[in-house]
Structure formats: structure tokens, C-alpha cells
BALOBA-1460 file (C-alpha; in Angstrom, 3 decimals):
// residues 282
<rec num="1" residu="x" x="-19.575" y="114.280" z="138.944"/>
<rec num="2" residu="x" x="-22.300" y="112.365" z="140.148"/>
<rec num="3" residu="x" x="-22.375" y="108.629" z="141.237"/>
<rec num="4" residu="x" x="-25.478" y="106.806" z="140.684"/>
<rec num="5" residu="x" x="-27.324" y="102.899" z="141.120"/>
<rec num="6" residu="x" x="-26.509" y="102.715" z="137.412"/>
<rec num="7" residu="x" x="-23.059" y="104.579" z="136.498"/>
<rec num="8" residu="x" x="-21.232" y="108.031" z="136.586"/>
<rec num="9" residu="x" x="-22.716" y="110.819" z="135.449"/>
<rec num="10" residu="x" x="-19.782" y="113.545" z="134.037"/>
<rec num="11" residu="x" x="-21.649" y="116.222" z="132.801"/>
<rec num="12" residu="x" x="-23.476" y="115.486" z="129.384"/>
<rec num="13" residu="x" x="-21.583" y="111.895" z="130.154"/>
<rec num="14" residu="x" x="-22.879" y="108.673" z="131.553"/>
<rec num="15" residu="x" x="-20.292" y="105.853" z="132.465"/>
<rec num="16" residu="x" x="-21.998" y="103.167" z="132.845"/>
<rec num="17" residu="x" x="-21.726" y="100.281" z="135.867"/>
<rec num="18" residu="x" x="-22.800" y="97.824" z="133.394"/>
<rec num="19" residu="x" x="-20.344" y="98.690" z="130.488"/>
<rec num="20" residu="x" x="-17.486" y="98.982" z="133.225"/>
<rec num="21" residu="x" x="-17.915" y="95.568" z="134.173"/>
<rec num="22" residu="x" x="-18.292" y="93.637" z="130.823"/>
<rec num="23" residu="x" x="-14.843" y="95.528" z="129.431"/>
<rec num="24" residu="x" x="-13.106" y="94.397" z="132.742"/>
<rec num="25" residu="x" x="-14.368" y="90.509" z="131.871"/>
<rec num="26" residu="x" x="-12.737" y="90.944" z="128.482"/>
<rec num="27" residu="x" x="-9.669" y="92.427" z="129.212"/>
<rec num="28" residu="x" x="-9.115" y="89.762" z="131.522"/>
<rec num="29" residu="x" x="-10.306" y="87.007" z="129.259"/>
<rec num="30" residu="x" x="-7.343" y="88.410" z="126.660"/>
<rec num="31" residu="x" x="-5.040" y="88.584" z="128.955"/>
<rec num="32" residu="x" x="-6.001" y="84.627" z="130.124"/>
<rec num="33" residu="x" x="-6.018" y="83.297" z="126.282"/>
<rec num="34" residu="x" x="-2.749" y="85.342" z="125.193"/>
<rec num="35" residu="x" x="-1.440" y="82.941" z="128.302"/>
<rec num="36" residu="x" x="-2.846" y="80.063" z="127.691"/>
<rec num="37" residu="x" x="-2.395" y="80.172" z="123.275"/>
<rec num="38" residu="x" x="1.308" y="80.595" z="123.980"/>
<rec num="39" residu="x" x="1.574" y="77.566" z="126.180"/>
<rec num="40" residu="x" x="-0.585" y="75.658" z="123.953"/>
<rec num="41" residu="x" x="1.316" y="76.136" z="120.760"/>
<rec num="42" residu="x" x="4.813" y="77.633" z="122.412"/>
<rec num="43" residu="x" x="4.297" y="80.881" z="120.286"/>
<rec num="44" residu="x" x="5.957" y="83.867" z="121.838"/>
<rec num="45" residu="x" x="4.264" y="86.220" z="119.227"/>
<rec num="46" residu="x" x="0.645" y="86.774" z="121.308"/>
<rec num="47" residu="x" x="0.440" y="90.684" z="120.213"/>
<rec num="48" residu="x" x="-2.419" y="89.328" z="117.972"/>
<rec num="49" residu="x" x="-4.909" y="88.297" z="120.643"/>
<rec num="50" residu="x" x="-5.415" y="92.195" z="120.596"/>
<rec num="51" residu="x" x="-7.132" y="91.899" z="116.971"/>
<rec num="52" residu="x" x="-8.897" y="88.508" z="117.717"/>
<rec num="53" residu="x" x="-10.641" y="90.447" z="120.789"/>
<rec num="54" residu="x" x="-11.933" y="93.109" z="118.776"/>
<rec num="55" residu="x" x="-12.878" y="91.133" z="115.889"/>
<rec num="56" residu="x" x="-14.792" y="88.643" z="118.256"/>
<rec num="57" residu="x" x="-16.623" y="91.210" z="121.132"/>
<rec num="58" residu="x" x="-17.988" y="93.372" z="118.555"/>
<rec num="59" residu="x" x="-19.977" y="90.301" z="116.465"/>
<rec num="60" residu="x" x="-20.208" y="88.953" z="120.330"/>
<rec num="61" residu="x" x="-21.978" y="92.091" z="121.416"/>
<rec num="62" residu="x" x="-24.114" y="92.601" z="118.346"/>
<rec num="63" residu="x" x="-25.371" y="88.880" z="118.692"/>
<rec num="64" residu="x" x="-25.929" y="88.746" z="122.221"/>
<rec num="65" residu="x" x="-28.385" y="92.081" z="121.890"/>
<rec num="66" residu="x" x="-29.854" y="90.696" z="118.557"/>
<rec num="67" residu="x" x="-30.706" y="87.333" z="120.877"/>
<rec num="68" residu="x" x="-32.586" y="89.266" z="123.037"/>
<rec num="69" residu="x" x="-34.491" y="91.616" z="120.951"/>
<rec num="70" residu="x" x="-35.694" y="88.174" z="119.205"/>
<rec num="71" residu="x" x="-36.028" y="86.353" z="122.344"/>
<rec num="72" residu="x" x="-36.892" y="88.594" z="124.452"/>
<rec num="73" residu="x" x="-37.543" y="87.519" z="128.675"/>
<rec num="74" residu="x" x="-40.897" y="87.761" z="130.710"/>
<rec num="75" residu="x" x="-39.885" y="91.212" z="131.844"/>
<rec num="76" residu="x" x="-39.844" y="92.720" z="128.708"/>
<rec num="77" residu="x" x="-43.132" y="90.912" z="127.508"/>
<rec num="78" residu="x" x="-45.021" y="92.217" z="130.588"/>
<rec num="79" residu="x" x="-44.387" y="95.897" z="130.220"/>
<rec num="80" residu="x" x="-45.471" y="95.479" z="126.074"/>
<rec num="81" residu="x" x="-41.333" y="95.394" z="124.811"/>
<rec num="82" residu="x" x="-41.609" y="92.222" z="122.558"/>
<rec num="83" residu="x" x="-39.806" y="91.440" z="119.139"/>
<rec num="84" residu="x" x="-42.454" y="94.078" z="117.639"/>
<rec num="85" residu="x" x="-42.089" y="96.679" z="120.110"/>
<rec num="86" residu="x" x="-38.244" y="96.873" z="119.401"/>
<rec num="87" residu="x" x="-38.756" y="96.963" z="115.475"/>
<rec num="88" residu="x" x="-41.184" y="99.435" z="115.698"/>
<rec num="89" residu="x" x="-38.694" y="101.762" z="117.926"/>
<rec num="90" residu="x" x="-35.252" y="100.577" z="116.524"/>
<rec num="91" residu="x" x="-32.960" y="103.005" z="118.189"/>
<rec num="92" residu="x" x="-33.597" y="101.144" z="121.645"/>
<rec num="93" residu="x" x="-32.144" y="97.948" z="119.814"/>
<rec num="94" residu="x" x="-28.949" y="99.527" z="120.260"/>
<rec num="95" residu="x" x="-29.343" y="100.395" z="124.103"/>
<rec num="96" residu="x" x="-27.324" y="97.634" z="125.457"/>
<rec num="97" residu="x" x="-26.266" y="99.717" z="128.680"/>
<rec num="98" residu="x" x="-29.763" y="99.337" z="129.994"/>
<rec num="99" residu="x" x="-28.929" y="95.254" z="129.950"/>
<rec num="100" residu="x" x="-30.347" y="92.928" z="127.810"/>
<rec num="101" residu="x" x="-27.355" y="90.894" z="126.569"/>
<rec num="102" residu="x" x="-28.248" y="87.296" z="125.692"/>
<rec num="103" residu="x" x="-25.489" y="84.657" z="125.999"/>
<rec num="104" residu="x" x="-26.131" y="82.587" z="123.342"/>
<rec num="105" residu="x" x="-26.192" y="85.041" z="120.446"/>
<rec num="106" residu="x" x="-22.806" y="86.609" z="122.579"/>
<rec num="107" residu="x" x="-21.068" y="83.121" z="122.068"/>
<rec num="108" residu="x" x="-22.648" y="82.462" z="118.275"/>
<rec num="109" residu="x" x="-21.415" y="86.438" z="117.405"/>
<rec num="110" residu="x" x="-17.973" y="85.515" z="119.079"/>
<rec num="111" residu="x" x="-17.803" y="82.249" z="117.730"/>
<rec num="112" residu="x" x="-18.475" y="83.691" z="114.045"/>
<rec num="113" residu="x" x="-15.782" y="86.604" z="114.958"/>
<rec num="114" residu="x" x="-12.984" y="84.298" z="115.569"/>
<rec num="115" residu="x" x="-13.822" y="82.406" z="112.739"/>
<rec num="116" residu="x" x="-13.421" y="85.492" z="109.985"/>
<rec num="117" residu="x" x="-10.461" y="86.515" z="112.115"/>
<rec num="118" residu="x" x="-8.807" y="82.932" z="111.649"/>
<rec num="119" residu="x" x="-9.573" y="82.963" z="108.339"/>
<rec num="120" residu="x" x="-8.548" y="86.852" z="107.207"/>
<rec num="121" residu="x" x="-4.866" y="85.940" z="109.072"/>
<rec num="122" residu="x" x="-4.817" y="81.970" z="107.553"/>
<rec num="123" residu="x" x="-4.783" y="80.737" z="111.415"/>
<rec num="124" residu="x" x="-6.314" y="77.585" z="112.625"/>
<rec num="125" residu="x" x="-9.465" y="78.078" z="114.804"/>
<rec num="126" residu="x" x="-9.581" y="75.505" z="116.443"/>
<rec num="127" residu="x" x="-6.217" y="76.354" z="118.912"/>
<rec num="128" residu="x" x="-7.589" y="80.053" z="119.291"/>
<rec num="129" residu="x" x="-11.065" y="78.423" z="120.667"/>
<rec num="130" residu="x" x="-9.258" y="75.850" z="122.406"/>
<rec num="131" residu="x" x="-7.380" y="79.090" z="124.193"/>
<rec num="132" residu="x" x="-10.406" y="80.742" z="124.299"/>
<rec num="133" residu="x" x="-12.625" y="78.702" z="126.175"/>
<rec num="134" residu="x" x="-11.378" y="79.230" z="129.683"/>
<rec num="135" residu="x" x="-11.247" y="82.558" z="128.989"/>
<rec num="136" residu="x" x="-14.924" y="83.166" z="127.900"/>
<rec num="137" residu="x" x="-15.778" y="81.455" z="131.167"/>
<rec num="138" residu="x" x="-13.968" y="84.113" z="133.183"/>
<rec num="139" residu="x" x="-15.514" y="86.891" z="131.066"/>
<rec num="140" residu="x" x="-18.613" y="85.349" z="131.873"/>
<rec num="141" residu="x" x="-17.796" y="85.257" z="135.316"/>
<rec num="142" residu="x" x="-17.190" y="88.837" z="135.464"/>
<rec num="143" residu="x" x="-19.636" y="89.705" z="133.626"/>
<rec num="144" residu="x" x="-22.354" y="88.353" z="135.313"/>
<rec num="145" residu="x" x="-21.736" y="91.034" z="138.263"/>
<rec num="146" residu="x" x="-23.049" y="93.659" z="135.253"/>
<rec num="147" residu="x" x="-26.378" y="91.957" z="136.019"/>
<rec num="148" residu="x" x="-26.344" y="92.651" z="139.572"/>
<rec num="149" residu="x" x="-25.454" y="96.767" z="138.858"/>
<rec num="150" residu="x" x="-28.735" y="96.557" z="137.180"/>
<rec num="151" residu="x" x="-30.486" y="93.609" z="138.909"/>
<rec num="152" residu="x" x="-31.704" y="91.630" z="136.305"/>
<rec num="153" residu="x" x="-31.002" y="88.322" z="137.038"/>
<rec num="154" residu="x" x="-31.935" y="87.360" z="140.550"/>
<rec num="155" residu="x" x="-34.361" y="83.831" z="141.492"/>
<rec num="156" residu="x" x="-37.009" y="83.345" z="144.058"/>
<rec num="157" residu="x" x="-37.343" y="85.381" z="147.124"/>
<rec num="158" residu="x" x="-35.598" y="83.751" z="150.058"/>
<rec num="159" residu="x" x="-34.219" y="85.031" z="153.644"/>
<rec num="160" residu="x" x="-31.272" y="83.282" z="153.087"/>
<rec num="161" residu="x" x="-28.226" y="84.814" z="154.571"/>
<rec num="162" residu="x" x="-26.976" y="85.845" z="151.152"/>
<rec num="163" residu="x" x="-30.519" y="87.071" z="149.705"/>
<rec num="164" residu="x" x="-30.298" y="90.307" z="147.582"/>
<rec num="165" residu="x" x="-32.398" y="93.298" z="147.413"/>
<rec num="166" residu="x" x="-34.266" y="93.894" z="144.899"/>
<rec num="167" residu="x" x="-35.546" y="97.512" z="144.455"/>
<rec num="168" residu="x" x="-39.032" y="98.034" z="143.970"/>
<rec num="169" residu="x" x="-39.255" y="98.913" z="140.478"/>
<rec num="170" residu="x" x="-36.578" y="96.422" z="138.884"/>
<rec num="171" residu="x" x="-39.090" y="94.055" z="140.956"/>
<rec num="172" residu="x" x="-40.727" y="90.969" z="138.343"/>
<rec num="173" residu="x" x="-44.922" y="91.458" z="138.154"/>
<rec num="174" residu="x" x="-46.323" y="89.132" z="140.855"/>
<rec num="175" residu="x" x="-43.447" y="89.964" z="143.104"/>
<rec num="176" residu="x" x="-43.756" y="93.501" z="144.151"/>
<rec num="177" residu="x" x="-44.608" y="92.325" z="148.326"/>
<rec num="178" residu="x" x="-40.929" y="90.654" z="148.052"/>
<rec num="179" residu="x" x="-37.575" y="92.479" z="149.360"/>
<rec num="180" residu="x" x="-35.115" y="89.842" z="149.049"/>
<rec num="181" residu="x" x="-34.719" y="87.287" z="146.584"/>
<rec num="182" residu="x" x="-31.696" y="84.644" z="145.316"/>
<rec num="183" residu="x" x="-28.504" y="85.892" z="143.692"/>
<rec num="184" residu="x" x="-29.094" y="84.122" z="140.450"/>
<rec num="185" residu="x" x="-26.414" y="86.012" z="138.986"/>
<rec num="186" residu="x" x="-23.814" y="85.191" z="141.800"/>
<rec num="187" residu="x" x="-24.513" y="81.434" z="141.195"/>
<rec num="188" residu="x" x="-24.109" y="81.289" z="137.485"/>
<rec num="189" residu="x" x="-20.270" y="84.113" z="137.896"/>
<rec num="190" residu="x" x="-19.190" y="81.067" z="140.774"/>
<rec num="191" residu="x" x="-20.102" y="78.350" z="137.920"/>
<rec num="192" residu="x" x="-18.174" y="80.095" z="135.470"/>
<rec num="193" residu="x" x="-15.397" y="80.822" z="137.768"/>
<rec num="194" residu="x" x="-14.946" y="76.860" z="138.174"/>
<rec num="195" residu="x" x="-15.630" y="76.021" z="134.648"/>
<rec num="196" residu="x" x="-12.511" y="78.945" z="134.240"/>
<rec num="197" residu="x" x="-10.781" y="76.465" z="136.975"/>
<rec num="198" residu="x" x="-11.552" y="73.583" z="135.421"/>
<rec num="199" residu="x" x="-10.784" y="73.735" z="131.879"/>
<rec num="200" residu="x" x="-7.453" y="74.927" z="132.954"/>
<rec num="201" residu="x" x="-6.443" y="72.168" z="135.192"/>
<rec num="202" residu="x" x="-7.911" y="69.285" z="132.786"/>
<rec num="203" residu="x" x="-5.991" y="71.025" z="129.560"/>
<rec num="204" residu="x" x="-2.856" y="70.815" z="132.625"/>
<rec num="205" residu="x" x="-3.302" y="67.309" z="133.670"/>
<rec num="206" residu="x" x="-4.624" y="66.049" z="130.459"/>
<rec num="207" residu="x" x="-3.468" y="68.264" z="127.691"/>
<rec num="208" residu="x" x="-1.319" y="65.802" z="125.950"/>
<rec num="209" residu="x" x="-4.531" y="63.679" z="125.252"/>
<rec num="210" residu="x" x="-6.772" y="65.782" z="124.229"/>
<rec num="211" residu="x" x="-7.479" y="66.982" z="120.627"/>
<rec num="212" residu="x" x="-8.006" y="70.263" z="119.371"/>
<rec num="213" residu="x" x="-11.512" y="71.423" z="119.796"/>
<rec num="214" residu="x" x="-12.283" y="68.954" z="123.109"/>
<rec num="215" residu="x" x="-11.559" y="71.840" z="125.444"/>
<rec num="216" residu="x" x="-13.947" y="74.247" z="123.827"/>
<rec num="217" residu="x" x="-16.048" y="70.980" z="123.743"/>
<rec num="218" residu="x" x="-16.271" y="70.430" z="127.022"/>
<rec num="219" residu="x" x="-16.301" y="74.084" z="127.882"/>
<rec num="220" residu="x" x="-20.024" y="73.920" z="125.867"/>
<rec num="221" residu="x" x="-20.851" y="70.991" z="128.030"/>
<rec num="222" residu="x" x="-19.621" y="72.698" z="131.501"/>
<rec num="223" residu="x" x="-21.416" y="76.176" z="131.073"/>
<rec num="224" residu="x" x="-24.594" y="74.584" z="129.253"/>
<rec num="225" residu="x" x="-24.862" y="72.305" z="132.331"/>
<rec num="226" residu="x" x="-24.625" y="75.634" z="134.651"/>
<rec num="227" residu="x" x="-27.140" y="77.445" z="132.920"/>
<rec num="228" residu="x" x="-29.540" y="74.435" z="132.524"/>
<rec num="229" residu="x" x="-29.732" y="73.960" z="135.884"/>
<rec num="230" residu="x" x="-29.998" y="77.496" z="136.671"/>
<rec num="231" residu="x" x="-32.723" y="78.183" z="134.699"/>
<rec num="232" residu="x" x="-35.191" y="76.030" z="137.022"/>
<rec num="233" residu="x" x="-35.161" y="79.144" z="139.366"/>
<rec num="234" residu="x" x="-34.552" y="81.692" z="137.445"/>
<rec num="235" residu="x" x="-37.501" y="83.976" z="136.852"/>
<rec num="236" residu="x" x="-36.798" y="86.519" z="134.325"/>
<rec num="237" residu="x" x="-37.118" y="83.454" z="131.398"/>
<rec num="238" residu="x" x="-37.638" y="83.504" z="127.990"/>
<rec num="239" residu="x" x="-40.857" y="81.534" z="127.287"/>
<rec num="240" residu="x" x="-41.741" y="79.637" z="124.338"/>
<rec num="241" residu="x" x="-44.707" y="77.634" z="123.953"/>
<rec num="242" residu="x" x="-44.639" y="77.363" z="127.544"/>
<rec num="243" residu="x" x="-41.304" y="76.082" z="128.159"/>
<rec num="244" residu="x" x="-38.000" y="77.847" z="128.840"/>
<rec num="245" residu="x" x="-36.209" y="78.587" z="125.662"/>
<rec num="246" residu="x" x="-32.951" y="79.149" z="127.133"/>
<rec num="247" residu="x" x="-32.613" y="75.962" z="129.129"/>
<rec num="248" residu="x" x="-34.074" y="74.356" z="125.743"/>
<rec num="249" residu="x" x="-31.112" y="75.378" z="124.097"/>
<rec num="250" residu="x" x="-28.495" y="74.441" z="127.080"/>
<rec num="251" residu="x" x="-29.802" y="70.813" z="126.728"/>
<rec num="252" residu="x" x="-29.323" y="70.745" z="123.243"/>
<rec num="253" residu="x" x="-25.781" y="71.996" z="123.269"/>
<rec num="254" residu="x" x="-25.175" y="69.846" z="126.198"/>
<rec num="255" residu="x" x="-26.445" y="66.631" z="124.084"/>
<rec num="256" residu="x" x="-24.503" y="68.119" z="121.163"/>
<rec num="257" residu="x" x="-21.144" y="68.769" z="122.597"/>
<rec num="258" residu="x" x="-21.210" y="65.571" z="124.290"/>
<rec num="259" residu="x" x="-21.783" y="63.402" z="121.643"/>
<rec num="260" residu="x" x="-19.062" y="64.837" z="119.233"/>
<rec num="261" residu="x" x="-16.640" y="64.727" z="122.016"/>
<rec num="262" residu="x" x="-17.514" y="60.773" z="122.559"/>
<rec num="263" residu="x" x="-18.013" y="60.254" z="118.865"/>
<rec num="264" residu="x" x="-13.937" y="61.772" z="118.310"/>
<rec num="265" residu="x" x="-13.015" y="59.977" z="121.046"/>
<rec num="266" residu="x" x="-14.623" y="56.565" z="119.750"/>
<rec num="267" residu="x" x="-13.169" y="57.842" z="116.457"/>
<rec num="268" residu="x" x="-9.555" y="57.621" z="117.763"/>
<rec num="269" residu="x" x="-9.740" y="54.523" z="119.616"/>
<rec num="270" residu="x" x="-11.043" y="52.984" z="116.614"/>
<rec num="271" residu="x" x="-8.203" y="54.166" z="114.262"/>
<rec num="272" residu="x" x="-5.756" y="52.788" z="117.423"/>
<rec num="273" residu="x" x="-6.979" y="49.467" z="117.347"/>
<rec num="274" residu="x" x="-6.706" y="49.064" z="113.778"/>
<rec num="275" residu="x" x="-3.587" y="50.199" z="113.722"/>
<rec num="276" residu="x" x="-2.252" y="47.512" z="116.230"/>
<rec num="277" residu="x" x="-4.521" y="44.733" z="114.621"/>
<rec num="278" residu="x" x="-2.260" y="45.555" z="111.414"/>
<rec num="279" residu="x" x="0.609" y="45.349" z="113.142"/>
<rec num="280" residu="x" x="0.339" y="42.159" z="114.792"/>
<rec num="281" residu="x" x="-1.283" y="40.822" z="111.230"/>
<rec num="282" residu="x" x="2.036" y="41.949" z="109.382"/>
């Protein structure tokens, strides 16, 4: 046995850090939603959250990769691995343990899991997401420490007190004289860990008023905020045109998410006032 940066080595065998650390985010993610769906909907029978795991991690995985082999960051463009590069040499498509996991396409693939699950057992979706929400934050959370096994998500170099090193070679080009640089990765798993915190306590304070779908509403709004802001000093970006894709993207869903949540919102007020209008008519 042999215990290196990246894993375990067991012979032939290599456990990976990375792989470790994403499994322990989504076992603790089920084990949040089972909780949470059967307070939501006060069904004891939860053994299913079991099935809805597998059928949304493995879409989940497969888009989040897929993301980044189409979008892939400055890193990867610098050393010649582009879209083209990973076409031309498709078995390294499927080396997720190096890293290279893209959020987005992990929360489409997920999304598009848990809808064919929902679907193949005649369940409504929108509870499960609802459930789901807080604990895709917390996998996130978790997950994030994955990128700091293989230190690929860290921001300028600072002396802060809580500066990382960064070894040479996992070093960005134009950064190689730097030792120590911001925990990118530690910011964004404390952001999640509140968005975990807070999606819980407004679906406790406020459940009773809100519809289904406004939790994984404002869960879209809460993490796209996050990463927006995030991605000013993050350098490992994924440029398009000269802007940052990724933070594109966050604004988007941001603007998005808000504006259905206002617009069902507006949409129920609406219906309540013409309801008591008719009243006081008849």
C-alpha cells in the first residue's frame, strides 16, 4: 500500500482522493434529501432516494465531464487539451479522476436524471428537487475539497494567513514564481455550506408559503450568486470571446431563477386579489 498527493495505490489499484471525496458529498446529500422529502410530504417510505441517486449522479457525472471537454478552462487550452484534443484522444474523455468536472453540465445531467426517474416511477419532480436542493449544495460543499486533493481551483497569490500551496507543476502559466495563492475552492464549499443552511431554515420558517419548485428556485439563485462572484478571482476560467463563460452562465440563471420566482409569486397574489374582489362583489 502506498499513500500518495493523489490517492492509494493497492497494488495494480489506485483509490483515488478525488473519487473518495465526491462519493462522500453524495452519500451525504441522500442521506439530507431522504430527511428532508419525508418531512416535506410526511412519507415514511424514503428507501427510494437510493434509485433517484443513482439515476441522477450517473447523468450528473457524465454531464459535468461532457461540460468540460466542450468548455474546457485556460489550463487545459495552454498545454494544447482543447475540445479537439479530447476528440482526437477519446479515452481521456472518460478520465474524470484526474478532475475536470464542470458544475453546470453536473446539475443539467442531474437535473435530466431526476426527471426520467420521476417519470419511470409516475412521481412528481418538483417535491424530489424541492428535497434536493439543499442537498446538492452540501454535495457541492464536499465536493469542492476534491479540488483541493488535486489543486485545481485556487485564485490569486496572496500571503494571507489562510493562503494555499500550490505545487510547482499544478502551478497556472504566468504563475510559476508564486508559492501561495487563495483557496478558491474553500470559498465556494463555505458558500455552499450556507446555501445548505439556508435553504433549510427558509423551507423551516417559511415552508408553508412557499410553492413547489421556489426552493430549488432560489437554490439556482443562491449558488449562481456564489459562483458569479467567485469567478472575478478565479483563474483557471473558461474563456469565451474574451469573457468568462462560467460567470456568463451564473448571471443568466441568476436573472432566470429570479424572475420565475417573482413572476409565480406575482402570479399568486394576482389570483388572491381576484378572488377577494369576487367575494366582496357577490
Amino acid at each position: 500500500m502506498n499513500f500518495t498527493p493523489y490517492g492509494i495505490e493497492i497494488g495494480p489499484l489506485t483509490f483515488r482522493y478525488y473519487g473518495m471525496i465526491i462519493m462522500t458529498g453524495a452519500l451525504g446529500a441522500a442521506y439530507l434529501v431522504r430527511w428532508l422529502y419525508s418531512k416535506m410530504t410526511d412519507e415514511e417510505n424514503d428507501g427510494w432516494i437510493w434509485d433517484a441517486l443513482l439515476w441522477a449522479m450517473v447523468p450528473g457525472v457524465i454531464g459535468a465531464r461532457l461540460y468540460h471537454v466542450l468548455t474546457p478552462p485556460k489550463s487545459s487550452l495552454a498545454v494544447g487539451v482543447d475540445t479537439a484534443y479530447y476528440f482526437s484522444h477519446p479515452i481521456e474523455i472518460f478520465s474524470i479522476w484526474q478532475g475536470g468536472l464542470g458544475m453546470p453540465g453536473a446539475l443539467i445531467g442531474g437535473m435530466i436524471g431526476l426527471y426520467l426517474y420521476a417519470r419511470k416511477t409516475s412521481q412528481s419532480i418538483l417535491p424530489i428537487m424541492d428535497a434536493a436542493a439543499p442537498g446538492v449544495a452540501l454535495a457541492q460543499a464536499v465536493g469542492r475539497w476534491g479540488n483541493f486533493i488535486n489543486q485545481e481551483l485556487y485564485g490569486p497569490p496572496t500571503d494571507l494567513p489562510w493562503k494555499i500551496f500550490i505545487r510547482p507543476e499544478n502551478r497556472m502559466a504566468g504563475f510559476e514564481q508564486y508559492d501561495y495563492f487563495h483557496p478558491l475552492f474553500l470559498y465556494e464549499s463555505i458558500w455552499n455550506l450556507l446555501n445548505t443552511g439556508l435553504l433549510i431554515l427558509i423551507w423551516k420558517r417559511w415552508g408553508s408559503e412557499l410553492k413547489q419548485g421556489d426552493l430549488t428556485l432560489l437554490y439556482f439563485i443562491n449558488y449562481g450568486l456564489g459562483r458569479f462572484m467567485l469567478e472575478f478571482i478565479r483563474l483557471d476560467f473558461v474563456p469565451l470571446s474574451g469573457i468568462n463563460l462560467n460567470q456568463m452562465i451564473m448571471l443568466g440563471l441568476i436573472i432566470l431563477s429570479g424572475f420565475v420566482l417573482v413572476y409565480r409569486k406575482l402570479k399568486k397574489v394576482s389570483k388572491t386579489d381576484l378572488n377577494e374582489y369576487s367575494q366582496k362583489e357577490s
